[in-house]
C-alpha positions as CSV (number, residue, x, y, z in Angstrom):
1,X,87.5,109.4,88.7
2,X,89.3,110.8,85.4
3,X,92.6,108.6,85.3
4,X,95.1,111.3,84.9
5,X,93.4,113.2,88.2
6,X,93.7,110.1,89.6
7,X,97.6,109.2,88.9
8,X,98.4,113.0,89.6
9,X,97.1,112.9,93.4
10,X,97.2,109.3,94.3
11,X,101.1,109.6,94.4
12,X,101.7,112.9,96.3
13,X,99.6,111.4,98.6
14,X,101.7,107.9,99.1
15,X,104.7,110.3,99.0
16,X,102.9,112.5,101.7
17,X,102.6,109.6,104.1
18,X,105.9,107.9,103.1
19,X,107.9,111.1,104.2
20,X,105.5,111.6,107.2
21,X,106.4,108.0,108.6
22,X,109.8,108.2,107.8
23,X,110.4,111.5,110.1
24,X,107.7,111.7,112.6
25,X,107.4,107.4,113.3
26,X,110.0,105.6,112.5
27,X,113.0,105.6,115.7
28,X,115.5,107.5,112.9
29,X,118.0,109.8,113.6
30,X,118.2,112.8,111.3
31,X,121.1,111.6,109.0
32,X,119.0,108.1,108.7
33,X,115.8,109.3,107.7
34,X,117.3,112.0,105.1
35,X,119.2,108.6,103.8
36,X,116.2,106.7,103.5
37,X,113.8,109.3,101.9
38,X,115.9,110.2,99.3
39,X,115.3,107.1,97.4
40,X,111.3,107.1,98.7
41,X,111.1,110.5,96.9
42,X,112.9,109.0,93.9
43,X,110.6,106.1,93.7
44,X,107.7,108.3,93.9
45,X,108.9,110.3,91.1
46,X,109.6,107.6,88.7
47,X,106.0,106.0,89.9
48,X,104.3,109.4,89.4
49,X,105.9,109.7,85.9
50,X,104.9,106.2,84.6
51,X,101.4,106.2,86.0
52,X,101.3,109.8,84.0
53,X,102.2,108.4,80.7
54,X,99.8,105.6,80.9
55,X,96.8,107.4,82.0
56,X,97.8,109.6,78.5
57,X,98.6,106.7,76.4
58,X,95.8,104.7,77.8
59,X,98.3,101.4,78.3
60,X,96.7,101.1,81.4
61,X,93.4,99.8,80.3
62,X,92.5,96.6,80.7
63,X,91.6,94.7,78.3
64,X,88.9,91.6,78.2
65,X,90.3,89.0,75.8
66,X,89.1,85.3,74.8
67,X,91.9,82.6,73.6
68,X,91.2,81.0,71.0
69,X,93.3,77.6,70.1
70,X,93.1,73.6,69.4
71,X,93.8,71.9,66.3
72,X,91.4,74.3,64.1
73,X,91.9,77.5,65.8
74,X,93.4,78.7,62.7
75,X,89.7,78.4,60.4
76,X,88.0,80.3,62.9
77,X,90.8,82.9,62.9
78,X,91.5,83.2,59.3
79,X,95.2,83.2,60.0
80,X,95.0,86.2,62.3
81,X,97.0,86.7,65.3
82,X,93.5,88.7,66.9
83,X,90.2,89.5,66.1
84,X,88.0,92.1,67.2
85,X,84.5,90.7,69.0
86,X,81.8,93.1,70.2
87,X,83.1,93.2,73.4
88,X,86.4,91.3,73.8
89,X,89.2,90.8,71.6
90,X,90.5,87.3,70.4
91,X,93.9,86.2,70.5
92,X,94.9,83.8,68.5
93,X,97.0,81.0,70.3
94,X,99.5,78.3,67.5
95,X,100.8,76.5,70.2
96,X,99.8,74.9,73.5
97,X,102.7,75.5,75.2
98,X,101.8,79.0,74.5
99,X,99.1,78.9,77.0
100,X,100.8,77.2,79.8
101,X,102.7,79.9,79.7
102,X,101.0,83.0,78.6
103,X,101.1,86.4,80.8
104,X,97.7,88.6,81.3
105,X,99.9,91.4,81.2
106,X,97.0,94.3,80.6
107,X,94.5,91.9,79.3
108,X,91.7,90.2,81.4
109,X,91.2,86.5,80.0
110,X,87.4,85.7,80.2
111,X,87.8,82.2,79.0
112,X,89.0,79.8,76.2
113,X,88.0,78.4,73.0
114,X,89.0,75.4,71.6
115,X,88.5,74.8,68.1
116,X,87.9,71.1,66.2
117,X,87.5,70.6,62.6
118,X,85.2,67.1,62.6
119,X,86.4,67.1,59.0
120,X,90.0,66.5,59.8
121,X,90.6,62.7,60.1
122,X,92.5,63.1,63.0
123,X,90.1,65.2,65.0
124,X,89.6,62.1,67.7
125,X,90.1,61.1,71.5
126,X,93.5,59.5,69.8
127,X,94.4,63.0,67.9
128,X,97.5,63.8,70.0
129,X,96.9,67.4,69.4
130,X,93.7,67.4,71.8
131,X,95.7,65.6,74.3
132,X,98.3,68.1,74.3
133,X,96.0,71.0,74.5
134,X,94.0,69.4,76.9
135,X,97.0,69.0,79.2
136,X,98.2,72.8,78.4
137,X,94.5,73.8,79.5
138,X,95.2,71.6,82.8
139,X,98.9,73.2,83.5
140,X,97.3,76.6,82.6
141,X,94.5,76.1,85.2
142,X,96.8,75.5,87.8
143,X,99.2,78.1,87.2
144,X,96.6,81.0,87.2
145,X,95.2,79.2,91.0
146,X,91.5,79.3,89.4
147,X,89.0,77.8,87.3
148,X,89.8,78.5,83.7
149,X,86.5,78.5,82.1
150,X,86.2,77.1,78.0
151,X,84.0,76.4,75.6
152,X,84.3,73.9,72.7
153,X,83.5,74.9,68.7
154,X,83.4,72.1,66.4
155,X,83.4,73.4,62.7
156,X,82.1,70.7,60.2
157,X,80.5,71.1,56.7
158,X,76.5,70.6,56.5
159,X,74.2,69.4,53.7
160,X,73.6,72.7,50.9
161,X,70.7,74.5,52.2
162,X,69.4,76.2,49.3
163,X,72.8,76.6,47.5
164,X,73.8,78.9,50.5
165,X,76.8,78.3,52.2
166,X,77.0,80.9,54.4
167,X,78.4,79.7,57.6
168,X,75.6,79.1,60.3
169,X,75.6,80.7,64.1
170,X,76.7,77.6,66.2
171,X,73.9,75.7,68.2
172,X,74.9,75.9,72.0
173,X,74.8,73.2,74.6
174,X,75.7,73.9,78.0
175,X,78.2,71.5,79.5
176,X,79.9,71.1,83.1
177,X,81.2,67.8,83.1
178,X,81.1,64.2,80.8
179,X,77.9,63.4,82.0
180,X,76.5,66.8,81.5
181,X,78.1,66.9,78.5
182,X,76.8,63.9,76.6
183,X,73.3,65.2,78.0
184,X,73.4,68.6,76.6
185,X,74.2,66.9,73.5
186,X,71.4,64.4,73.2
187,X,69.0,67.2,74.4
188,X,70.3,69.1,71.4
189,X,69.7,66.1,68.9
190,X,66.2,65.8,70.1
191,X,65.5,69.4,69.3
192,X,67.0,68.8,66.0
193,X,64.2,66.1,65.3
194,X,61.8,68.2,66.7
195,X,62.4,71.1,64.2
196,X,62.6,68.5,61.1
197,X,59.1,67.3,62.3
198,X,57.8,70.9,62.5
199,X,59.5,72.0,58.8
200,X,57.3,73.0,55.7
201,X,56.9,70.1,53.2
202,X,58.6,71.8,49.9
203,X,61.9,71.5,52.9
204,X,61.2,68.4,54.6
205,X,63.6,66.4,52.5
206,X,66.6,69.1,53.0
207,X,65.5,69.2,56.7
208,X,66.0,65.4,57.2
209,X,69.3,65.7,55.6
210,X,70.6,68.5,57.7
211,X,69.0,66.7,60.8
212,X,70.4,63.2,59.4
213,X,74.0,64.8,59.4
214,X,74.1,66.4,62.3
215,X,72.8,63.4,64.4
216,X,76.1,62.2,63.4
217,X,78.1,64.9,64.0
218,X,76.7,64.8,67.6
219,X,77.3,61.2,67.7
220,X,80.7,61.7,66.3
221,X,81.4,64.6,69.5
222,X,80.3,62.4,72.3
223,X,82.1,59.6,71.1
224,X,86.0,61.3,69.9
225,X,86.0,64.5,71.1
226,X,84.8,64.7,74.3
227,X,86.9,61.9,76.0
228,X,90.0,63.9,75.3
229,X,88.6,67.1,76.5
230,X,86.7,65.6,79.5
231,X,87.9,62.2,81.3
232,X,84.9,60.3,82.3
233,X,86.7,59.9,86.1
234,X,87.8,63.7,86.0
235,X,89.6,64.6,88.9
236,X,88.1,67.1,91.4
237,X,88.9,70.7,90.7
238,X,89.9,70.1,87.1
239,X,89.1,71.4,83.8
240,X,85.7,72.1,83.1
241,X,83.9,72.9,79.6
242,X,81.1,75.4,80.4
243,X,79.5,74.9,76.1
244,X,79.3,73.0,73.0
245,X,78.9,74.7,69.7
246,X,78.5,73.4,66.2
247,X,79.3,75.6,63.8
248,X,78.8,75.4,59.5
249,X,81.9,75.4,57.6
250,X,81.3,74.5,54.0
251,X,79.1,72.0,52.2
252,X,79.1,68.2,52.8
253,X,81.9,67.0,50.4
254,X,80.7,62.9,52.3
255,X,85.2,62.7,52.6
256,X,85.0,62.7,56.7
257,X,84.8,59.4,58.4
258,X,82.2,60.5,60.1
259,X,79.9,62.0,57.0
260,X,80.5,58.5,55.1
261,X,79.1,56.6,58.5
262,X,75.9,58.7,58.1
263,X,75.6,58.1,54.5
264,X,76.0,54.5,55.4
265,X,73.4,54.3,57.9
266,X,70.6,56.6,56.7
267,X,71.1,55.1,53.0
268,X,71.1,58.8,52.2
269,X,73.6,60.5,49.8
270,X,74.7,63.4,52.1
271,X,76.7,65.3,49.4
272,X,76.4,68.1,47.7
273,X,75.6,68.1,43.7
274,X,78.5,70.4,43.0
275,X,82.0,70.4,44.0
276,X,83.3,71.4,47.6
277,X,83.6,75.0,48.4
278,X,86.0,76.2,50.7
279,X,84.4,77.6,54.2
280,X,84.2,80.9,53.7
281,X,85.4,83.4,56.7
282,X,83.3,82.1,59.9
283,X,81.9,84.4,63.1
284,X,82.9,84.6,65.6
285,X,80.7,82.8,68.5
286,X,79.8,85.4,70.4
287,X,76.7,83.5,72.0
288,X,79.3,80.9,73.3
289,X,80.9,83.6,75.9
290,X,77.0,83.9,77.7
291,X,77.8,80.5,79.2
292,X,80.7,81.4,80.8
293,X,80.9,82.5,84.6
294,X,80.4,86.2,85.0
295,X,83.4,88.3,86.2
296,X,82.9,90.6,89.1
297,X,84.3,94.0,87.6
298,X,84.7,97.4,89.6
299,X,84.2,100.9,88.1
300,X,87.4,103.2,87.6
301,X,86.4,105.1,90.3
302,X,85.5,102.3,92.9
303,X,88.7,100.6,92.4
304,X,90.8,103.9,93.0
305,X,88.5,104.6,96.3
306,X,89.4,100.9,97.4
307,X,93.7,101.4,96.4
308,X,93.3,104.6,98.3
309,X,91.6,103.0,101.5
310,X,93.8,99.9,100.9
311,X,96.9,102.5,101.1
312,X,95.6,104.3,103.9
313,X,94.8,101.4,106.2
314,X,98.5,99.9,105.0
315,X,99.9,103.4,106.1
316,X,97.9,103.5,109.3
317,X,99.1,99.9,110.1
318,X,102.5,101.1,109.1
319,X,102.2,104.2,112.1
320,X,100.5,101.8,114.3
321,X,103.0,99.5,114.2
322,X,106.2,102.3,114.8
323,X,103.8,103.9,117.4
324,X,103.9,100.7,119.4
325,X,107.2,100.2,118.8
326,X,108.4,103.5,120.1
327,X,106.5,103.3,122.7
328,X,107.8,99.7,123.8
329,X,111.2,101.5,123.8
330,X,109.9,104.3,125.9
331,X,109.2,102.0,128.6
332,X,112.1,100.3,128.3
333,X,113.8,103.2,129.3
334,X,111.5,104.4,131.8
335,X,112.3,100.9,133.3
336,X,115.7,101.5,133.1
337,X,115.9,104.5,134.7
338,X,113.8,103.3,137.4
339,X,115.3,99.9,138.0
340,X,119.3,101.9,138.4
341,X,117.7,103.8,141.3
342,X,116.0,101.0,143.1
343,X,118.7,99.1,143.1
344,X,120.5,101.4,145.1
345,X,120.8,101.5,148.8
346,X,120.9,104.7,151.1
347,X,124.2,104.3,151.7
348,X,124.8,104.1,148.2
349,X,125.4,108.3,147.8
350,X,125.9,110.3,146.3
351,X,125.4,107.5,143.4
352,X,121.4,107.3,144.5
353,X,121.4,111.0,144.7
354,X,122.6,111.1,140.7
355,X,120.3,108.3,140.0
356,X,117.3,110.3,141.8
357,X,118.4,113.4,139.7
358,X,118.4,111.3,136.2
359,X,114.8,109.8,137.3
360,X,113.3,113.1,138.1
361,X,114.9,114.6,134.9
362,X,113.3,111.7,132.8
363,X,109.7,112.6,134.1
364,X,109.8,116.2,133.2
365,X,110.4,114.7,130.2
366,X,107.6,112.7,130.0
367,X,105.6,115.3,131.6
368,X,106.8,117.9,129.0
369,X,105.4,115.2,126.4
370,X,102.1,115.0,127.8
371,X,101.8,119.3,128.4
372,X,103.5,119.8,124.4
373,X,101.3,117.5,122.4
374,X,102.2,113.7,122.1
375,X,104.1,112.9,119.4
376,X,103.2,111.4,116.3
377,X,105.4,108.7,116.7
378,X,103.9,107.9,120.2
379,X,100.1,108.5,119.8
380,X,97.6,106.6,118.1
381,X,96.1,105.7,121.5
382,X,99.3,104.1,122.3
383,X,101.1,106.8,124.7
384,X,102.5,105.1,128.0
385,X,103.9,108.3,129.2
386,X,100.7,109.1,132.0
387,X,101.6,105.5,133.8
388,X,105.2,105.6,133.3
389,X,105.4,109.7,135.2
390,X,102.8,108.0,137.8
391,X,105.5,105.3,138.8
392,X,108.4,107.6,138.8
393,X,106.7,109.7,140.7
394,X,105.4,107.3,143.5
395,X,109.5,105.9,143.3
396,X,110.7,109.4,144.1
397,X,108.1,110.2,146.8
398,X,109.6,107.6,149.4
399,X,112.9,109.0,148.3
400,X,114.8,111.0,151.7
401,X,117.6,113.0,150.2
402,X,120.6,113.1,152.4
403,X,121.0,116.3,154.7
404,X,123.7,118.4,152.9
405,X,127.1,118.8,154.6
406,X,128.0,121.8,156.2
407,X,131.3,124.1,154.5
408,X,133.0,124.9,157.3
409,X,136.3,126.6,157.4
410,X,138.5,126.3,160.3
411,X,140.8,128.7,161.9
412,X,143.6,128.3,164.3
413,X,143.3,130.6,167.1
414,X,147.4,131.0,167.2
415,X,147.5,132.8,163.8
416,X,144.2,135.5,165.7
417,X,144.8,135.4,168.8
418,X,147.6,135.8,171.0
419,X,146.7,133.6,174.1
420,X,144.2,134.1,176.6
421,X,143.5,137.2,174.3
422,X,140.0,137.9,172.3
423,X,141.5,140.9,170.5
424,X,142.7,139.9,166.4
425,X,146.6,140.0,165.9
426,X,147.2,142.9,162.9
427,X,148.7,139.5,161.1
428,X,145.4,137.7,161.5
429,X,144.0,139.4,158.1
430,X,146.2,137.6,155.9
431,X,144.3,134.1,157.6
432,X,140.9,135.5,157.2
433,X,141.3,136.8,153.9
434,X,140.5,133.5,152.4
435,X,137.5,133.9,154.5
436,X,136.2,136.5,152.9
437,X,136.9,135.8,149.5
438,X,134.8,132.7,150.2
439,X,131.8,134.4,152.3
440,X,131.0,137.1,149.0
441,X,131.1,133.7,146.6
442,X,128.1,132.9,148.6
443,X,126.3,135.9,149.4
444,X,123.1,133.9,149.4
445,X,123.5,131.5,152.5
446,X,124.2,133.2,156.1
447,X,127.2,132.4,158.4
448,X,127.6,131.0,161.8
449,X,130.8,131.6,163.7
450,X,131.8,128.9,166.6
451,X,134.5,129.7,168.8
452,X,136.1,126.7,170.8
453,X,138.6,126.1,173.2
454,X,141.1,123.4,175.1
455,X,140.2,122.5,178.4
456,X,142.7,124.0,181.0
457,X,142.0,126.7,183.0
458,X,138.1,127.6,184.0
459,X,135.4,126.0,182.1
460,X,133.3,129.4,182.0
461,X,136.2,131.5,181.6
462,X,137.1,129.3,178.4
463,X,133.1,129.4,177.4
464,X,133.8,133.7,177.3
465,X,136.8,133.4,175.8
466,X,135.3,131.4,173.0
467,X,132.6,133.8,172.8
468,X,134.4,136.9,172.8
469,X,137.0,135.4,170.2
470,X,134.2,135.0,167.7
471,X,132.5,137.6,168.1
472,X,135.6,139.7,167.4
473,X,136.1,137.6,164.3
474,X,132.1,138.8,163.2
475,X,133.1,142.7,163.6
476,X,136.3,142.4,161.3
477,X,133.7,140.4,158.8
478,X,131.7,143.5,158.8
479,X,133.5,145.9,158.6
480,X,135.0,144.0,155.8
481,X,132.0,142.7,153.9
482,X,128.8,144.7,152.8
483,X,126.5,142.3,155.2
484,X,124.9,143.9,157.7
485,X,125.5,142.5,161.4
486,X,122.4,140.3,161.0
487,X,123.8,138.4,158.2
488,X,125.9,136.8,161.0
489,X,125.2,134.4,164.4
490,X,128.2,133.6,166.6
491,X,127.8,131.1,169.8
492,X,130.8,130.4,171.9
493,X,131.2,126.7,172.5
494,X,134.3,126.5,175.2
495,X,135.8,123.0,175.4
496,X,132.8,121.6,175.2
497,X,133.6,119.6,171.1
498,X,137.2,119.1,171.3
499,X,138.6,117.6,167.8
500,X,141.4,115.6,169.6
501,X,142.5,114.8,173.0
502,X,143.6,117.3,175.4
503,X,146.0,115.2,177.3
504,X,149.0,116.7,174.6
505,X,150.0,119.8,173.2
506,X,149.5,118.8,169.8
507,X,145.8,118.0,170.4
508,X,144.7,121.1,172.5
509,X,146.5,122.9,169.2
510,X,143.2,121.8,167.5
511,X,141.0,122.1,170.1
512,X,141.6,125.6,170.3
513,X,140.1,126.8,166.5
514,X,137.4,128.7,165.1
515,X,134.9,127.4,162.8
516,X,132.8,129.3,160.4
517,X,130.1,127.4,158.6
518,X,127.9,129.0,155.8
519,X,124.4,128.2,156.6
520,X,121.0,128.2,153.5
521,X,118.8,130.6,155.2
522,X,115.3,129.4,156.7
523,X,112.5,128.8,153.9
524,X,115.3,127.9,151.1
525,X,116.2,124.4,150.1
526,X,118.8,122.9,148.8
């Protein structure tokens, strides 16, 4: 995938699902989520912008780089800061303390060279500039959580070779640990003997030389360099060297302690006939860099497939997540609404009634939710709302609602009647104009007029008074209403409900009364 398609969709996308969460998931109100994508959006932007400039400017490339330091970095690098290999570039490291604390940044280490000059009279186990890098390799290793593989060069001058002094490619040897190491570098002097057995006669004498010296070079390796590089008791996980390389640089000048121990024990003059020539610039050991481990690398392509599954599967996680937690509050709430109505008792009303009314309100709801669509912020398999309507609805099915009570309206005969009489004073109007007022604000519900009275006198005479009184009370409604006749039922009741006693004026005043009651109409419920 072309880099600058790749940073001009990857973050729409991001921004896509960032928005998406933050309204349709996340438990927000409106003000919130506007507060909280406004710097999302701004993020995004300033994202999008810099992933723009480096797919243009190609700063976004990694690069593979080797380091390159020890006490004769600086001959291998000719005094540059970085040279360019054939497939990585190398850096150039003065210091140790530089690689303790060096940052990748856009580069990709793929190991480290250290560089000894067996020329140098210092270049032992005692040299405290091996220590020191030795310990700076150690603290590096540690920091970066993972094996830093190295490789070590040794640069030395070898016997003339037919007044060449072109530098030499090094001889490898591969090493893992001290043992390994002083293996790989007595397998390497025995293939040096080998050679100077197998050379043409006219070059046996240079060939004895060069295998003379570097016997001693090996020698002089094993014995100073490695024990500062690799303690024989290493500790588990620690540094490991992965080669050794030799490489030529310059002609024998016989100055090095350990060039004047092989001309002492070979009785050989390993010197060149004409003066020392400084090493000309040396190669860079490519072949060393085949010894290290190889680095699992991803195409372009793959690695944007895996950041867009990787940002996906975060994102899904990241809806998952809100899903269940909405949905953890929906029950709550269902379980709230449910527990305030069980806990009240029959005789708890109208407060059960409202309770009943704010359950039954609350599974619409959830109803509605399952008939509309789910919500995003309650699907992803995760919806409740099916059980939660199920046990609201088995809670309201036991529920018996209280019968309504009756509006009834009650009349003193006195003010209609004169007594004994069923015939409407002209006054009585003025009392049952209330009454009609009332009757056309609820032209929906039919009416029932009782008439009662006290109990002197006849009980069937006062059961036909009370008749006759209401239904004299019916034909002024009539006439006064729009209803037709049918809209009305009268019954006359006598003294058969008294209110109050009858024993005293004051309470066969209320016995004698007319009620009117508004009743719903058969078929209709409240």
């Amino acid at each position: 995938m072309p880099r600058i398609l790749w940073h001009g969709l990857f973050p729409p996308m991001v921004l896509t699902l960032g928005l998406l969460l933050i309204w349709r998931s996340l438990p927000l109100t409106t003000l919130s989520a506007a507060l909280l994508s406004l710097p999302w959006l701004l993020l995004m932007l300033l994202w999008w912008q810099r992933g723009l400039r480096q797919a243009n400017t190609g700063t976004d490339r990694t690069i593979d780089v080797v380091l390159v330091g020890g006490p004769a970095a600086s001959d291998l690098m000719q005094g540059h800061a970085s040279r360019e290999g054939l497939h990585q570039r190398w850096l150039w490291l003065a210091d140790p303390e530089q690689l303790a604390g060096w940052q990748a940044g856009h580069y990709r280490v793929c190991g480290l060279l250290l560089v000894v000059n067996a020329d140098q009279p210092l270049a032992a186990a005692t040299d405290p500039a091996l220590s020191a890098w030795q310990r700076a390799w150690q603290h590096a290793q540690q920091q970066l959580g993972h094996p830093l593989p190295a490789a070590l060069l040794v640069i030395a001058a070898f016997p003339a070779q037919a007044g060449s002094l072109q530098p030499a490619n090094p001889a490898i040897a591969p090493a893992t640990d001290y043992p390994a190491a002083q293996q790989a570098i007595a397998q390497q002097g025995r293939a040096m003997e080998t050679e100077t057995r197998h050379s043409s006669v006219e070059n046996r004498q240079q060939a004895v030389h060069n295998s003379i010296a570097l016997q001693w070079l090996l020698q002089h390796t094993a014995a100073q360099l490695l024990p500062a590089l690799l303690p024989q008791q290493s500790a588990r996980g620690g540094p490991a060297l992965h080669a050794i390389g030799w490489m030529c640089a310059g002609e024998l000048t016989g100055d090095s302690p350990w060039q004047q121990a092989a001309n002492q024990a070979s009785q050989l003059r390993l010197r060149a006939q004409q003066p020392a020539t400084p090493p000309q610039a040396l190669p860079l050991p490519e072949a060393l860099l085949a010894s290290f481990p190889a680095r699992l690398s991803c195409p372009p392509s793959l690695q944007g497939l895996a950041w867009l599954l990787t940002t996906a599967a975060l994102f899904f996680t990241a809806f998952a997540t809100s899903s269940a937690w909405n949905n953890h509050l929906l029950i709550q709430q269902s379980e709230a609404r449910l527990r305030a109505f069980q806990i009240l008792k029959p005789t708890q009303e109208p407060l059960r009634g409202r309770a009943a009314q704010t359950l039954q309100a609350w599974q619409n709801h959830l109803n509605s939710l399952a008939t509309d669509g789910i919500p995003l912020r309650l699907d992803l398999g995760l919806y409740q709302g099916h059980a939660l309507a199920s046990i609201s609805n088995e809670a309201l099915r036991h529920y018996q609602p209280p019968a309504p009570k009756r509006e009834v309206v009650r009349l003193d005969t006195t003010a209609l009647f004169d007594s004994g009489k069923a015939v409407l004073k002209p006054q009585a109007k003025l009392a049952l104009q209330s009454v009609l007022v009332w009757l056309q604000a609820n032209p929906g519900k039919r009416v029932l007029i009782d008439g009662h009275t006290d109990n002197p006198g006849n009980a069937a005479s006062n059961l036909q008074l009370s008749l006759a009184r209401a239904e004299a009370v019916r034909s002024w409604l009539v006439t006064a209403t729009t209803f037709p006749i049918t809209h009305f039922a009268v019954q006359g009741l006598g003294d058969t409900q008294p209110l109050d006693s009858n024993d005293d004026a004051t309470g066969r005043s209320k016995n004698r009364r007319v009620e009117i009651t508004l009743i719903e109409p058969p078929g209709k419920t409240r």
